[in-house]
Residue frames as qw, qx, qy, qz and C-alpha x, y, z in Angstrom:
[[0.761, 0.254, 0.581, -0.134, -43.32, 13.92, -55.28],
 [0.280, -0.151, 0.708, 0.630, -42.43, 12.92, -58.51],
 [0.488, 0.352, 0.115, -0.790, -44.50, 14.07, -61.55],
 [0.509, -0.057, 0.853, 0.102, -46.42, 12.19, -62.96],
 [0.578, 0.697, 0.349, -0.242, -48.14, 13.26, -66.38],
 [0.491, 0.793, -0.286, -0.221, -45.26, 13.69, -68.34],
 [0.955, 0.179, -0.101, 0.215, -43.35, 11.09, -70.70],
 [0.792, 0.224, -0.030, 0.568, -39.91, 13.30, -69.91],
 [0.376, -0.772, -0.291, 0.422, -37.88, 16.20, -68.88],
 [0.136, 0.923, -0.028, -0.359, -36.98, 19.32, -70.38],
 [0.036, -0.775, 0.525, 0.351, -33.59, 17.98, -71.30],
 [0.664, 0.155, -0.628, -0.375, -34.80, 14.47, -72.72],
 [0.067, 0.245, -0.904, 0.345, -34.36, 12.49, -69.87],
 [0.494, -0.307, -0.747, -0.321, -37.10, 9.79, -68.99],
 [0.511, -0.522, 0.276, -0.625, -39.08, 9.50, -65.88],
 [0.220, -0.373, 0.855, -0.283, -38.99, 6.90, -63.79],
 [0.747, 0.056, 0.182, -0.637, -42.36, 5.02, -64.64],
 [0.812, 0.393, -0.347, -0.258, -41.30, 2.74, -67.57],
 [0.283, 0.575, -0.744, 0.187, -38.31, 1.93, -65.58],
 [0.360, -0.181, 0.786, -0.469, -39.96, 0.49, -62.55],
 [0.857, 0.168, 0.132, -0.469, -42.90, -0.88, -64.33],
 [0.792, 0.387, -0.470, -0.039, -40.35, -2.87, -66.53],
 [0.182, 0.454, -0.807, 0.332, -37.93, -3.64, -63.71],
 [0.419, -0.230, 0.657, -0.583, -41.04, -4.87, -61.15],
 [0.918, 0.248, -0.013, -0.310, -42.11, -7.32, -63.92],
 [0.565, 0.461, -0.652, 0.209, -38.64, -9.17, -64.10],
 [0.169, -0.380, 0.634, -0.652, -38.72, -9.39, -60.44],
 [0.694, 0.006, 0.392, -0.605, -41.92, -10.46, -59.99],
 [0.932, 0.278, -0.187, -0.136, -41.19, -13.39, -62.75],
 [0.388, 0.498, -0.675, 0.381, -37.83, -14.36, -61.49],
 [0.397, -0.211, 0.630, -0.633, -39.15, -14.80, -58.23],
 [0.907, 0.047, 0.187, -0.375, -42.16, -17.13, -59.36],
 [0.803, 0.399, -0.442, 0.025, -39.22, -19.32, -61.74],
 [0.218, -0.547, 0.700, -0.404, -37.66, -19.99, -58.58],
 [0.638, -0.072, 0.464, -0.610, -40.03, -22.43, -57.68],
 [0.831, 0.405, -0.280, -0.257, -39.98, -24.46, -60.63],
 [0.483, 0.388, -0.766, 0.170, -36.93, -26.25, -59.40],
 [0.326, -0.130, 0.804, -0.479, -38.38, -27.55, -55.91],
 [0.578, 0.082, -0.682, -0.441, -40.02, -31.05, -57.32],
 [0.585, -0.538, 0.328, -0.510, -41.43, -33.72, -55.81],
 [0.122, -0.579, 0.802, -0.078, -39.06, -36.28, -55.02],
 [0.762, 0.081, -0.553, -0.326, -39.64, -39.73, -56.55],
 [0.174, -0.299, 0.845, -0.408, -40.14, -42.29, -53.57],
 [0.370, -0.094, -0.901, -0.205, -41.70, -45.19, -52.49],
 [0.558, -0.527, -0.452, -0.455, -44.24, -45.72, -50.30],
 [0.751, -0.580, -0.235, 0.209, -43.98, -44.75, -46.69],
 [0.660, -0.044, 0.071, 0.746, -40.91, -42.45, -48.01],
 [0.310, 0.725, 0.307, 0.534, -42.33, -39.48, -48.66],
 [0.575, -0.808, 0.074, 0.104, -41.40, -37.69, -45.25],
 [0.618, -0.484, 0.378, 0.491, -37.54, -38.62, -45.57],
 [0.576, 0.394, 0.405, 0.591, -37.35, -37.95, -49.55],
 [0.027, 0.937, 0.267, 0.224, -38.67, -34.58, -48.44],
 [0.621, -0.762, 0.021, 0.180, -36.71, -34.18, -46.10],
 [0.704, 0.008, 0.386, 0.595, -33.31, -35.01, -48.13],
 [0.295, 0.686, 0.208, 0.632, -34.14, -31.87, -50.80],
 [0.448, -0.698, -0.231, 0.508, -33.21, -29.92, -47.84],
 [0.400, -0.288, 0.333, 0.804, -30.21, -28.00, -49.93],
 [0.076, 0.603, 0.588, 0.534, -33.40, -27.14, -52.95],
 [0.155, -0.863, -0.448, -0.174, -35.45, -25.42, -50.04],
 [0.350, -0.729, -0.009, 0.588, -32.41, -23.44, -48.45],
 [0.311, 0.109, 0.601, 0.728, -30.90, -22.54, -52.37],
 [0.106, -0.649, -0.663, -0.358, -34.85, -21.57, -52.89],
 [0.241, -0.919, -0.273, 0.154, -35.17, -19.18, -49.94],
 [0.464, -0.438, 0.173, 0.750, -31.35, -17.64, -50.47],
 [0.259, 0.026, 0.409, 0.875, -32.53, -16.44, -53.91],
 [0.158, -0.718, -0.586, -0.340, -36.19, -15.27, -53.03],
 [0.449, -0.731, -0.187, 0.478, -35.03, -13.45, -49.99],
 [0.224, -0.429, 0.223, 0.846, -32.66, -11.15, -52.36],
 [0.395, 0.204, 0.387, 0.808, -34.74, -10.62, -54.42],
 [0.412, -0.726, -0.549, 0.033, -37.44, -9.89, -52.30],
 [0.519, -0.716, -0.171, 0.434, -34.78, -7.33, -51.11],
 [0.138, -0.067, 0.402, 0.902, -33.45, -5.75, -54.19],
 [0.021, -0.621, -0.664, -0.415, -37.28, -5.46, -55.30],
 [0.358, -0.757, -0.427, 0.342, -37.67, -3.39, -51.75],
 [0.577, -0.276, 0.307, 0.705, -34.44, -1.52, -52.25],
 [0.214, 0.386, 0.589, 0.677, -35.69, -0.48, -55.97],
 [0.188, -0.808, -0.458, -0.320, -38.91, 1.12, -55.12],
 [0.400, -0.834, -0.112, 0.363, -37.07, 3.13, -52.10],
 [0.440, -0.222, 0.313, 0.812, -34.07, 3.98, -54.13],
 [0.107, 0.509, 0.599, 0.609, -36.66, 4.86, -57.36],
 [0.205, -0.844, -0.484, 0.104, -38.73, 6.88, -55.08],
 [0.284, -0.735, 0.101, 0.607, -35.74, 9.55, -54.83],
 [0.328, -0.029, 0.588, 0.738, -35.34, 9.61, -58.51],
 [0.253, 0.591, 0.249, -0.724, -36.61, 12.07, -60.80],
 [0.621, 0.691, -0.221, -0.298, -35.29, 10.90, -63.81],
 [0.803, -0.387, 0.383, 0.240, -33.48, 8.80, -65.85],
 [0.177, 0.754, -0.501, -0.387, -30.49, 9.05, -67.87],
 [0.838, 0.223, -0.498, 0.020, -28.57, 6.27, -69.75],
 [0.309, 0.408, -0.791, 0.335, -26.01, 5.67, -67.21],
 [0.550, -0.059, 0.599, -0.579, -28.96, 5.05, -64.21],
 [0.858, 0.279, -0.195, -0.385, -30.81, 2.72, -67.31],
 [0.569, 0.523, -0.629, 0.088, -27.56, 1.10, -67.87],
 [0.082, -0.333, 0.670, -0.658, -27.04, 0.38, -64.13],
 [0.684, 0.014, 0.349, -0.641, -30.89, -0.74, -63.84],
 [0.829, 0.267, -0.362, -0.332, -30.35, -3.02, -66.79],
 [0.308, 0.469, -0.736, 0.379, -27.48, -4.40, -64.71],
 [0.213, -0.241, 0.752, -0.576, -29.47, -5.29, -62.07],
 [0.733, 0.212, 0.275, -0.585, -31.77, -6.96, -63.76],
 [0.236, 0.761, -0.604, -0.022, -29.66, -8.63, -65.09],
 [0.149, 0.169, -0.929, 0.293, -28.55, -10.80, -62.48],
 [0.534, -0.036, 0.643, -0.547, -31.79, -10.88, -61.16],
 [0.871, 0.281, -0.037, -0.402, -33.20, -12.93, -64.32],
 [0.760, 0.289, -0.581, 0.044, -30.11, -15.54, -64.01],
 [0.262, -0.396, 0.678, -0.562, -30.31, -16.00, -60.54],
 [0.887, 0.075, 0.064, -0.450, -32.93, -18.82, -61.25],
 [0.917, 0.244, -0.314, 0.023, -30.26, -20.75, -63.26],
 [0.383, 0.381, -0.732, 0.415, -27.46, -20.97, -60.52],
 [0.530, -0.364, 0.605, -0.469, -30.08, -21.52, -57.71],
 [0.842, 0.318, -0.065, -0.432, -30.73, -24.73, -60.22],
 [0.691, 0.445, -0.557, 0.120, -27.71, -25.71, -60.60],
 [0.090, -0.535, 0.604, -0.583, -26.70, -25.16, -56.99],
 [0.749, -0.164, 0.358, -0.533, -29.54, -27.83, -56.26],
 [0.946, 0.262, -0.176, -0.074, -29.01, -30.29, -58.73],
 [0.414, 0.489, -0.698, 0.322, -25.02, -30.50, -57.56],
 [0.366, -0.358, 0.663, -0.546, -26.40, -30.79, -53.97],
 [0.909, 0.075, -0.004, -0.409, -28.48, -33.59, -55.22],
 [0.757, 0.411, -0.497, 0.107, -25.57, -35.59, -56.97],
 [0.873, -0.478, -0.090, 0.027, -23.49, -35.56, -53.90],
 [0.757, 0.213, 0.041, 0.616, -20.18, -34.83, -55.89],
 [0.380, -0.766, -0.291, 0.428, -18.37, -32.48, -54.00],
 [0.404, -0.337, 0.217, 0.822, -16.87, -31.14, -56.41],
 [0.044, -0.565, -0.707, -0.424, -19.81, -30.44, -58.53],
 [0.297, -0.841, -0.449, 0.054, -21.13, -28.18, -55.00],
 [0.332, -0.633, -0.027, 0.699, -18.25, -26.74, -54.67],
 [0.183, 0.050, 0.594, 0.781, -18.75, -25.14, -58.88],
 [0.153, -0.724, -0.613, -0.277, -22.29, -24.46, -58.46],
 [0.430, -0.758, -0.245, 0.425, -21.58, -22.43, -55.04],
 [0.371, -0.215, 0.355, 0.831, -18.41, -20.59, -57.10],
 [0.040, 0.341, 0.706, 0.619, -21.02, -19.84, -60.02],
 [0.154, -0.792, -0.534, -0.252, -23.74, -18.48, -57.82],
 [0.262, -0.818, -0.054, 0.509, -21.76, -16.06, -55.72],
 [0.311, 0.087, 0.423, 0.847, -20.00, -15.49, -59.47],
 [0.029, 0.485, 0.629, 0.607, -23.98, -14.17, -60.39],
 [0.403, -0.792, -0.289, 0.356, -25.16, -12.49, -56.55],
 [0.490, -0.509, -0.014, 0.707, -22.03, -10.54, -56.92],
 [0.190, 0.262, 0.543, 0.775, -22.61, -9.24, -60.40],
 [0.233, -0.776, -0.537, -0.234, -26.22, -7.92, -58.81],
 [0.432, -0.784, -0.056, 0.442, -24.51, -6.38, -55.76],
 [0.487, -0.049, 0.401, 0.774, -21.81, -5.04, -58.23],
 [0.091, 0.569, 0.599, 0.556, -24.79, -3.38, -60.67],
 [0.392, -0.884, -0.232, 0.105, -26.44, -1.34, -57.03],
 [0.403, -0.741, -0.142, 0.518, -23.16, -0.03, -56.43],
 [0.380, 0.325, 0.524, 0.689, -22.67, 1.43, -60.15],
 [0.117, -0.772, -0.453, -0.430, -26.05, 2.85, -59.77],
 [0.325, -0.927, -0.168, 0.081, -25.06, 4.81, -55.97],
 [0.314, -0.341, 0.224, 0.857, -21.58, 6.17, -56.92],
 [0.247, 0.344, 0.492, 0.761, -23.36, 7.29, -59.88],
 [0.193, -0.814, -0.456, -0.303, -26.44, 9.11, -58.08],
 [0.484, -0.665, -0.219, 0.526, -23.90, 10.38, -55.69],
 [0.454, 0.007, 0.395, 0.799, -22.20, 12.18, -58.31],
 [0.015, 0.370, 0.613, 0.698, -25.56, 13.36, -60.37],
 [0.019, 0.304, 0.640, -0.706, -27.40, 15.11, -58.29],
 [0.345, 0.182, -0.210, -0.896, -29.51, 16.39, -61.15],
 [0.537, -0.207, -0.743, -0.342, -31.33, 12.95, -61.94],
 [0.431, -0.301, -0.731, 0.435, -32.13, 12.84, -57.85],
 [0.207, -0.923, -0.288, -0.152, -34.77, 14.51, -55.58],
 [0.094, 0.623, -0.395, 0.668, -32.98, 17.69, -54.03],
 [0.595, -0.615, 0.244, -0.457, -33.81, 16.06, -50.50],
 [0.960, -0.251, 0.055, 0.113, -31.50, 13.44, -50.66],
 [0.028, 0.848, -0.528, 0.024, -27.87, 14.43, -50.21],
 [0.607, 0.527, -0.594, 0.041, -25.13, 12.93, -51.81],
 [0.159, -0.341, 0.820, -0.431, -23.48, 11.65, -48.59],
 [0.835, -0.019, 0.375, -0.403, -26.84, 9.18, -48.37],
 [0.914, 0.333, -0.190, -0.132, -25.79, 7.52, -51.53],
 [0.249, 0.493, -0.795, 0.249, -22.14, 7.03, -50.33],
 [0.264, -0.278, 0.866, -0.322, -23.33, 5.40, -47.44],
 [0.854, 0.294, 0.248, -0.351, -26.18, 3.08, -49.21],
 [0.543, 0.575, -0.606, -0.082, -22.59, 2.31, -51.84],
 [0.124, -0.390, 0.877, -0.252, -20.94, 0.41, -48.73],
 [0.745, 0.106, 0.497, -0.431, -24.03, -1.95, -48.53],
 [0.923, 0.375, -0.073, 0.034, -23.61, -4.02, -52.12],
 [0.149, 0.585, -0.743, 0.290, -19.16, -3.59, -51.21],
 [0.324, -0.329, 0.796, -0.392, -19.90, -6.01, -48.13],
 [0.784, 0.367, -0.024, -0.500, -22.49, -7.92, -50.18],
 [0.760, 0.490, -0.420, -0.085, -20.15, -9.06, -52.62],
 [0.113, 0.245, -0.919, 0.288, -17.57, -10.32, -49.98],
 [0.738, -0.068, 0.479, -0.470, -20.08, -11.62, -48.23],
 [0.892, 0.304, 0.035, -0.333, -20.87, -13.67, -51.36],
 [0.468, 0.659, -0.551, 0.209, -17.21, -14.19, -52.40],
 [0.225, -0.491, 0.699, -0.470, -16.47, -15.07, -49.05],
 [0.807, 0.038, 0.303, -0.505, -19.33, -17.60, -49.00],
 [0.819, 0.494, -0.288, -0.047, -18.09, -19.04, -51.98],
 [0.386, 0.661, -0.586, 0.267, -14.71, -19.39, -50.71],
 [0.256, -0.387, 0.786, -0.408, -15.55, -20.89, -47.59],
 [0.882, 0.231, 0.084, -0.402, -17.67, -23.43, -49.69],
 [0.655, 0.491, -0.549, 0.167, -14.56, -24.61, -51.44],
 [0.361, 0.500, -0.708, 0.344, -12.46, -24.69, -48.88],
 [0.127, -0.014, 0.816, -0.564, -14.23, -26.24, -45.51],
 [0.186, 0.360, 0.913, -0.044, -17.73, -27.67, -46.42],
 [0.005, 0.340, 0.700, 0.628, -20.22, -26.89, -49.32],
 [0.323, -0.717, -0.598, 0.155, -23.19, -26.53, -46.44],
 [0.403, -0.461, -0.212, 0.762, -21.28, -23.43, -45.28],
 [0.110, 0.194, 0.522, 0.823, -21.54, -21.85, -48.46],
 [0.196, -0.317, -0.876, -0.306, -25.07, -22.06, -48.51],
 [0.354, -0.719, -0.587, 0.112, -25.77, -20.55, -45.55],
 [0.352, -0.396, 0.016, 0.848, -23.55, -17.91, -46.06],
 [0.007, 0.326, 0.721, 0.611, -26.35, -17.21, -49.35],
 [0.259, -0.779, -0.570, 0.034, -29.13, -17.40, -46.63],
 [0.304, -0.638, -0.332, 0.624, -27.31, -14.63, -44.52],
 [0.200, -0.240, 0.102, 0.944, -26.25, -11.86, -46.73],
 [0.326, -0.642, -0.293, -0.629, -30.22, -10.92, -48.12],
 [0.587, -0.566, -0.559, 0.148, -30.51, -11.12, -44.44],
 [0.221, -0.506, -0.015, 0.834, -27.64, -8.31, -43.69],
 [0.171, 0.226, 0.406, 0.869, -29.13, -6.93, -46.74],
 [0.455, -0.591, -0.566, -0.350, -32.63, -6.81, -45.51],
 [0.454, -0.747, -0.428, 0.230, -31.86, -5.38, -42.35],
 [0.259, -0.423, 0.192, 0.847, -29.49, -2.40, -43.49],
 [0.307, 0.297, 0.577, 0.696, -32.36, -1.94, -46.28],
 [0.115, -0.136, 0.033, 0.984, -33.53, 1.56, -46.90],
 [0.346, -0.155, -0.700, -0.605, -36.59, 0.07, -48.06],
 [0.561, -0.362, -0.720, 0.192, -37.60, -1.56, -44.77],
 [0.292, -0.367, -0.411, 0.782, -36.74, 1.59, -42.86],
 [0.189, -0.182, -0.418, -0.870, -38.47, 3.84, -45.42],
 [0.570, -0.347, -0.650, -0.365, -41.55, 1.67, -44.21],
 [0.475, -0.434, -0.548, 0.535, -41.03, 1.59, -40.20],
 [0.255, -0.113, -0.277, 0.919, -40.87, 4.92, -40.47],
 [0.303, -0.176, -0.602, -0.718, -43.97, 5.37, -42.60],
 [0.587, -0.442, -0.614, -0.288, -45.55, 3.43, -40.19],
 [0.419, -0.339, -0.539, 0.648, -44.46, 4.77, -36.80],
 [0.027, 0.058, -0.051, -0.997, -45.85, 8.26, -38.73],
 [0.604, -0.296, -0.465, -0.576, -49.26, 7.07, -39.44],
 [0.533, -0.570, -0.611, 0.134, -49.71, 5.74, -35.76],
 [0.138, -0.307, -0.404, 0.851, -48.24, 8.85, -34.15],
 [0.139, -0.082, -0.365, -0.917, -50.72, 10.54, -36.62],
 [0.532, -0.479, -0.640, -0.281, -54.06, 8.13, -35.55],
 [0.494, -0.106, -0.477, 0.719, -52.38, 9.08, -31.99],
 [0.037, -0.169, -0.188, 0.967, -52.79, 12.77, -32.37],
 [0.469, -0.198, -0.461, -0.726, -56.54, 12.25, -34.25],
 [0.340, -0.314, -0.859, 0.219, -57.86, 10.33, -31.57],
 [0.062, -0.545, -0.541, 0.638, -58.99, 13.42, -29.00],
 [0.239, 0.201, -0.273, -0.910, -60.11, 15.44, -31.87],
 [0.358, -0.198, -0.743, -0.529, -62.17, 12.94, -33.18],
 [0.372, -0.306, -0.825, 0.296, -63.38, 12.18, -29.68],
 [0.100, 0.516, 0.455, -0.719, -64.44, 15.76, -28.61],
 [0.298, -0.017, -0.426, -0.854, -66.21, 16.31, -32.60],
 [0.320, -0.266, -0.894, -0.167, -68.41, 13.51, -30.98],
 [0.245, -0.487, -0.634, 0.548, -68.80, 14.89, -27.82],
 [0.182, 0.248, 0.044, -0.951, -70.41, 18.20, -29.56]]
């Protein structure tokens, strides 16, 4: 476990506290400004079903950037959990990912309003622009695990280097992903894009370290109620 009563470590280096506390408030507001861009749709009477319906591209734009961050927020707290410290170059890296995660609002904005207009060439610049700002996040994660692979001194001694290499390949396939998205937005239909947005928190969110951190957590605390069960059962029976 990580200590927790001191501001710092022998050699100056910070602890982790300030970092998460400051990084799970950006999150947690980035996420709610999401929302601000899904309005309700000026119609007439008897229209309000099919006007909804039509902001389709808002509510799939809306879940592609709540899902990642919803998955870099996971991500954080499992990755943070193996830190012991931080240095500048992990700060520098964290600031990076926060980063993108506080302008990730204004390209899922824009990405709606082009889908609104209709002008395809408008979706295809919005689509080019948000996998320009995804990729800059995925880009920031894999700063931060070549670097922890390297430092082994800011990291708990129970996580070996080899973990962070393979946790590096996850934001590499990311960015294509996003790049790729983008590219197959331009070139063969805007929609595609889009849903290529939805999937990759999705391959993120099932290759995250966070999520498994938790299954496993929780497959230990039932084998644990498991093995407390006949104890508890013969303290009764005396």
């Amino acid at each position: 476990m990580k200590p927790t009563g001191a501001a710092g470590t022998p050699d100056g280096r910070e602890r982790t506290n300030r970092t998460e506390g400051l990084s799970d408030g950006v999150f947690a507001i980035a996420m709610t400004l999401l929302v601000l861009d899904l309005r309700v749709p000026s119609h007439q009477a008897g229209t309000l079903l099919a006007s909804l319906l039509a902001q389709w591209p808002a509510y799939i734009a809306f879940l592609a950037s709540f899902s990642y961050i919803a998955v870099v927020w996971t991500n954080h707290h499992a990755t943070f959990r193996q830190i012991d410290a931080v240095d500048r170059v992990v700060s520098s890296a964290n600031l990076g990912i926060l980063l993108g995660t506080v302008l990730l609002p204004f390209p899922t904005a824009v990405l709606t309003d082009a889908f609104r207009s209709g002008s395809r060439v408008d979706e295809q610049t919005a689509l080019v622009l948000y996998a320009a700002v995804a990729a800059s996040m995925s880009a920031a994660w894999l700063v931060l695990f070549l670097f922890l692979e390297r430092r082994s001194a800011v990291t708990s001694r129970a996580t070996a280097s080899a973990s962070w290499k393979a946790q590096a390949r996850r934001p590499i396939f990311g960015t294509a992903g996003y790049a790729l998205g983008a590219l197959a937005g331009v070139t063969l239909l805007p929609v595609v894009g889009l849903i290529a947005f939805v999937l990759v928190p999705l391959y993120y969110a099932a290759t995250s370290e966070g999520l498994r951190a938790e299954r496993r957590h929780r497959r230990s605390s039932a084998r644990w109620r498991s093995a407390d069960r006949p104890m508890v059962r013969r303290r009764r029976e005396l």
